[in-house]
C-alpha positions as a LaTeX table, in Angstrom:
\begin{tabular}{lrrr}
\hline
Residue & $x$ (\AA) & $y$ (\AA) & $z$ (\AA) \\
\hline
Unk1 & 0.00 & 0.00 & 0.00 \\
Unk2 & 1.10 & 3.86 & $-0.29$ \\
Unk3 & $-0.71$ & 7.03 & 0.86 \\
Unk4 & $-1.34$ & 10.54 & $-1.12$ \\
Unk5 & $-0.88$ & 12.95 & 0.56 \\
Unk6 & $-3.48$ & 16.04 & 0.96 \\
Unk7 & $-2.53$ & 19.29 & 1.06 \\
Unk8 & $-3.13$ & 20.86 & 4.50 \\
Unk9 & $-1.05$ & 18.09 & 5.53 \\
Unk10 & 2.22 & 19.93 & 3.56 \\
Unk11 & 1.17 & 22.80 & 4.45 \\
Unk12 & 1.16 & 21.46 & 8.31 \\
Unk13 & 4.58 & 20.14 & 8.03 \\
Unk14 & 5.65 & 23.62 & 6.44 \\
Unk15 & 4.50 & 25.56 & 9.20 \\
Unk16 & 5.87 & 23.28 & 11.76 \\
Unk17 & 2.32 & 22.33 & 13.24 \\
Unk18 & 2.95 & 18.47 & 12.29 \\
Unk19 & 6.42 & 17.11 & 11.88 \\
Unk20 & 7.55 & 14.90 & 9.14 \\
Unk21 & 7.87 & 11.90 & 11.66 \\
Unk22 & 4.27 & 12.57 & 12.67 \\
Unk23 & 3.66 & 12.25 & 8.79 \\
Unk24 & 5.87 & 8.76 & 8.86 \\
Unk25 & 4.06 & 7.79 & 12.11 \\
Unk26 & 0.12 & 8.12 & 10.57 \\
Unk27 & 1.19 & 6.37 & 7.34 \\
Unk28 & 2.82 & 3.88 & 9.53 \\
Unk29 & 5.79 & 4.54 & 6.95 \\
Unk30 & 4.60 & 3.77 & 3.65 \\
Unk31 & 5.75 & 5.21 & 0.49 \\
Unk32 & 3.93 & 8.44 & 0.27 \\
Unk33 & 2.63 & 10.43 & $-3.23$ \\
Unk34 & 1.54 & 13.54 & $-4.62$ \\
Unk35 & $-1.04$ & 14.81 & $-6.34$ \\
Unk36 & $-0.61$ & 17.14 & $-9.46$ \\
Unk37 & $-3.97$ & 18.80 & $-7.28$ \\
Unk38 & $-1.77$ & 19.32 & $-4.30$ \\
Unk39 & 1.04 & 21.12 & $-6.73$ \\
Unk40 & $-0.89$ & 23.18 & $-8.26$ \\
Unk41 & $-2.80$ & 24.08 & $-4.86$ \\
Unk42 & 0.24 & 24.83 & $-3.46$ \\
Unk43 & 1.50 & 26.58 & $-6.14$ \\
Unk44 & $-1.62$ & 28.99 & $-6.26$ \\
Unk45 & $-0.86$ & 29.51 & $-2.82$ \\
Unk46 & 2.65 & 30.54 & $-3.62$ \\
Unk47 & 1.94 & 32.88 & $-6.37$ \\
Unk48 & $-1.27$ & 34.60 & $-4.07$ \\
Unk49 & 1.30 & 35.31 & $-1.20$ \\
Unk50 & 0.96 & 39.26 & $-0.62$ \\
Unk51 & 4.37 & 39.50 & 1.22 \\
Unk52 & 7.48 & 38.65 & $-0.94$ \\
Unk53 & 9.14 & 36.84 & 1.72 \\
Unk54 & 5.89 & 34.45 & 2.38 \\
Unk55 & 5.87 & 33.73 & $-1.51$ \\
Unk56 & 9.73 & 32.91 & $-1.54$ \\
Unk57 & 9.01 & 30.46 & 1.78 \\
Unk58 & 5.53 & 28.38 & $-0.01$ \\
Unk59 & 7.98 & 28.08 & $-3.84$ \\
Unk60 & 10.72 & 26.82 & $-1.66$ \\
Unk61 & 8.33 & 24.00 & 0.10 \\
Unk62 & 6.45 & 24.05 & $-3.10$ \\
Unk63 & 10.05 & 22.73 & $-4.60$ \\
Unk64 & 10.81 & 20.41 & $-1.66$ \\
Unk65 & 7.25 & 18.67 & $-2.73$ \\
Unk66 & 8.50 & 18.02 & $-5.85$ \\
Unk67 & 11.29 & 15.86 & $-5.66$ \\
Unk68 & 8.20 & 13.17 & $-4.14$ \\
Unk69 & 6.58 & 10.81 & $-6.61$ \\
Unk70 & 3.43 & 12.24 & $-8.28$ \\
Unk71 & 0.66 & 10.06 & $-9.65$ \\
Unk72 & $-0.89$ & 10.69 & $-12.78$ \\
Unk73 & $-4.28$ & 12.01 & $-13.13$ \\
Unk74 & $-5.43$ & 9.93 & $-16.23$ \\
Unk75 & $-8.85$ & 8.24 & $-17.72$ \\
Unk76 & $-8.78$ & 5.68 & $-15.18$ \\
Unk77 & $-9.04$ & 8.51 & $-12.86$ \\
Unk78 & $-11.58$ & 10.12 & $-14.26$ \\
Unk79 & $-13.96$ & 6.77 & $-14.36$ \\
Unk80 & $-13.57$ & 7.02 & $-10.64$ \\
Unk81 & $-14.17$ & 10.49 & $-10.12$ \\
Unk82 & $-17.52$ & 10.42 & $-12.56$ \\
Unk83 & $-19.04$ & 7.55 & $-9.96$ \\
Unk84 & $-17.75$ & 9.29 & $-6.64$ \\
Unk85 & $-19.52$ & 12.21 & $-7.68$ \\
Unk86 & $-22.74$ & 11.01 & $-8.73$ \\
Unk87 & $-22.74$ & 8.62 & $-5.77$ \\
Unk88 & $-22.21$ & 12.03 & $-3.72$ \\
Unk89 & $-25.02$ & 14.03 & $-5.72$ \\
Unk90 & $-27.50$ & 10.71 & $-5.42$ \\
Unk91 & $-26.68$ & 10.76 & $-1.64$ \\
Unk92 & $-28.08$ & 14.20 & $-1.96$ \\
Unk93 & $-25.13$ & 16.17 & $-1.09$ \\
Unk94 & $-23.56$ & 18.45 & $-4.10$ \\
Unk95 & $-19.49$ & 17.69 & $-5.19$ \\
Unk96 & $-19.26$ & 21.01 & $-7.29$ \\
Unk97 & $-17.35$ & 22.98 & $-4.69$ \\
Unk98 & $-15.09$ & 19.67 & $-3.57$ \\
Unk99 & $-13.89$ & 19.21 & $-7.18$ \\
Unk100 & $-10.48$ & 19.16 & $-6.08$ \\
Unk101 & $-10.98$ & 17.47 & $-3.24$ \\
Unk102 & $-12.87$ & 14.17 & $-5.55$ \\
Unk103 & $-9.83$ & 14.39 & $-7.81$ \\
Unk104 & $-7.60$ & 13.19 & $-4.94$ \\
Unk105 & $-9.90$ & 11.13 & $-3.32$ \\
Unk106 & $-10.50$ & 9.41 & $-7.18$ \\
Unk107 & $-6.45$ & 8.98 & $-7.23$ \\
Unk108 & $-6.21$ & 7.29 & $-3.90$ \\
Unk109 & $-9.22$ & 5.11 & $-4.46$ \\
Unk110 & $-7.46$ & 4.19 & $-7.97$ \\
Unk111 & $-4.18$ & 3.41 & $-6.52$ \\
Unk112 & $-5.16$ & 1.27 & $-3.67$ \\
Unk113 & $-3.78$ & 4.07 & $-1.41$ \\
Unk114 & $-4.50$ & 5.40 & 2.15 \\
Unk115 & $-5.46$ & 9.02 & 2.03 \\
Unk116 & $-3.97$ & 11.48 & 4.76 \\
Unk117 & $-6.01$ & 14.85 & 5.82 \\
Unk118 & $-6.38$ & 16.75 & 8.88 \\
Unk119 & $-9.80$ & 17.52 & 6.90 \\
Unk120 & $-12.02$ & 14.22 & 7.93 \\
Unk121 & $-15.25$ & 15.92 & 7.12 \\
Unk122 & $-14.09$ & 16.96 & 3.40 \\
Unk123 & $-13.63$ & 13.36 & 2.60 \\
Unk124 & $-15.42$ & 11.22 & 5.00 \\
Unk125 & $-18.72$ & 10.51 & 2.66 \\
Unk126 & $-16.47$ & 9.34 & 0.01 \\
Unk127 & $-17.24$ & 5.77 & $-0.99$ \\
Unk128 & $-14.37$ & 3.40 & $-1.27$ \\
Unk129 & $-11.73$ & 5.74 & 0.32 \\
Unk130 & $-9.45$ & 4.68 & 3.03 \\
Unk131 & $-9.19$ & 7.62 & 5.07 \\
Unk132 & $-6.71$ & 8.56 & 7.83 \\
Unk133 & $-6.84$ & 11.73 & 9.87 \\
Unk134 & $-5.29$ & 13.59 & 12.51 \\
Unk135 & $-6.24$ & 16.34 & 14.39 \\
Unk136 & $-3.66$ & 19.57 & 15.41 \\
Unk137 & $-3.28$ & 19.57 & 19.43 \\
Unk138 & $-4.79$ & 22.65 & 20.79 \\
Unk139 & $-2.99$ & 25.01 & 22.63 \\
\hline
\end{tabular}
């Protein structure tokens, strides 16, 4: 088995709220891979900085991300994504605003992979997902 990653969990690690050996820990060390979603997501975030500094910091994590494994968004993908989302929108919930959030969940499901998020109730109605989440301790 492997696990994709989502992206509030890079974005956890980058801010030091969740350490990479937390990340190790929850995937109980599997390989781990990326989603062309979470690159461009993070790269949006990069380029959206308003402080030059803060967009330097999210391209250098952004290119720390990269040297990872990526899997492919391709038609097989897309055959799971069509029947998550009408399974979603038959359950009588609507998947237009979790878009990105289906395409990861579709790559996971396709790969046989776990599927990391501190966001449990983003992805916790998808069918066929194996979901693992974490919470941030509260100070």
């Amino acid at each position: 088995m492997g696990f994709l990653i989502d992206t509030c969990v890079w974005i956890d690690v980058e801010r030091g709220a969740l350490a990479p050996a937390d990340v190790a820990d929850l995937t109980k060390n599997e390989d781990i891979f990326l989603s062309p979603v979470t690159l461009a997501e993070m790269r949006f975030g990069a380029e959206v900085a308003k402080e030059s500094g803060e967009r330097q910091k999210r391209l250098a994590a952004l290119r720390r991300l990269q040297r990872k494994p990526v899997l492919p968004i391709d038609g097989a993908t897309g055959d799971i994504f069509g029947s998550v989302a009408a399974t979603i929108r038959a359950a009588g919930r609507h998947h237009r605003y979790r878009v990105r959030d289906l395409w990861l969940a579709s790559q996971a499901i396709q790969h046989g992979f776990g599927f990391l998020t501190r966001n449990r109730k983003d992805f916790d109605d998808i069918p066929g997902l194996s979901l693992v989440s974490y919470q941030l301790a509260t100070k």
